[in-house]
N, C-alpha and C positions, 0 to 999 in steps of 0.2 A: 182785581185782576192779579193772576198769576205768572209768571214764567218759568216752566220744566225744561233743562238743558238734561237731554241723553246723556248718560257717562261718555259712552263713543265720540260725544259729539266734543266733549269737557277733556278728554283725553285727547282728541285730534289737536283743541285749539292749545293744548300742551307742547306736544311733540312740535307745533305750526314754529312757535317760538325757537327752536332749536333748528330745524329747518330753515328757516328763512335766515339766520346767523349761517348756515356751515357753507346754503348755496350764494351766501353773499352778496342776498337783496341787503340786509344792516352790517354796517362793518364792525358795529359793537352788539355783545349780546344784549347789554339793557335794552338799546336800539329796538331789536327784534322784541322783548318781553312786552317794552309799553305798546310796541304798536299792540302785539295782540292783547293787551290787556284795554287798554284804549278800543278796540272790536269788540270786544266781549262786554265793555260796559254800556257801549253803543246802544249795543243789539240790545241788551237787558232793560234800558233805557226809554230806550222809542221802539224798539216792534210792535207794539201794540196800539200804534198812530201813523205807523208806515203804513201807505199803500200796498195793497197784497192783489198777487193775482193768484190762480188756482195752476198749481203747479202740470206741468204736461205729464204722460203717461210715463214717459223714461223714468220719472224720478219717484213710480209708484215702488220699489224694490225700496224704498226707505218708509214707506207709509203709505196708503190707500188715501185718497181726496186732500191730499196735503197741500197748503198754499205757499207762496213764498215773496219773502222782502229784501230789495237788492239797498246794499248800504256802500255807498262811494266813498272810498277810501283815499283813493286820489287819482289822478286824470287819467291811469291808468290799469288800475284794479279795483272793482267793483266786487262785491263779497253779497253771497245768494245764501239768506235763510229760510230752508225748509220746514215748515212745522202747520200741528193740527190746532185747530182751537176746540174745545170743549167746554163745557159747564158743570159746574156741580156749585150746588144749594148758590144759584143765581150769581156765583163769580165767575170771570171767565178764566179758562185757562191755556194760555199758549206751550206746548208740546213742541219745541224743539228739535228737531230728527236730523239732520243734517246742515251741515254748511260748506261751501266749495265760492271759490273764487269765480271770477271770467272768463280766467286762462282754461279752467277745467271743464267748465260745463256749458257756457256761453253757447257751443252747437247747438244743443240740445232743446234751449228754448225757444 
């Protein structure tokens, strides 16, 4: 088993860190770094043992039949990974394509 994170996607959970310090969910930056470094090791972690459902049609603008794994972060922000799975010479590979919070997309599904 694989997992392929997007640049876009590797670049967002960069920028996430420095966003989440300026709008003053962490009051310290480390705060803000481990949490998203603590999501990102998560996700790398167990998405390939998470429960996945088949993503709805809004979120084909990132991928075509993509599925997604929601990871609780805490009682109040749940974080939604997008991605494909594929094979090659019988491994599997999870394909990465987006990630968005509760706040952001929660409508949608």
């Amino acid at each position: 088993m694989k997992i392929v994170v997007l640049a876009k996607v590797q670049q967002y959970l960069e920028s996430l860190k420095a966003i989440l310090f300026e709008k003053e969910y962490f009051s310290f930056e480390d705060q803000a770094q481990n949490y998203v470094d603590e999501l990102f090791e998560d996700i790398i972690t167990n998405l390939p043992t998470q429960p996945k459902k088949p993503a709805p049609p809004y979120f084909d603008k990132y991928g075509k039949s993509m599925y997604y794994a929601v990871f609780k972060k805490n009682r109040n922000t749940s974080w939604y990974v997008f991605f494909k799975i594929s094979r090659k010479n019988k491994e599997e590979i999870f394909k990465i394509r987006y990630i968005a919070n509760n706040h952001i997309v929660a409508r949608y599904l």
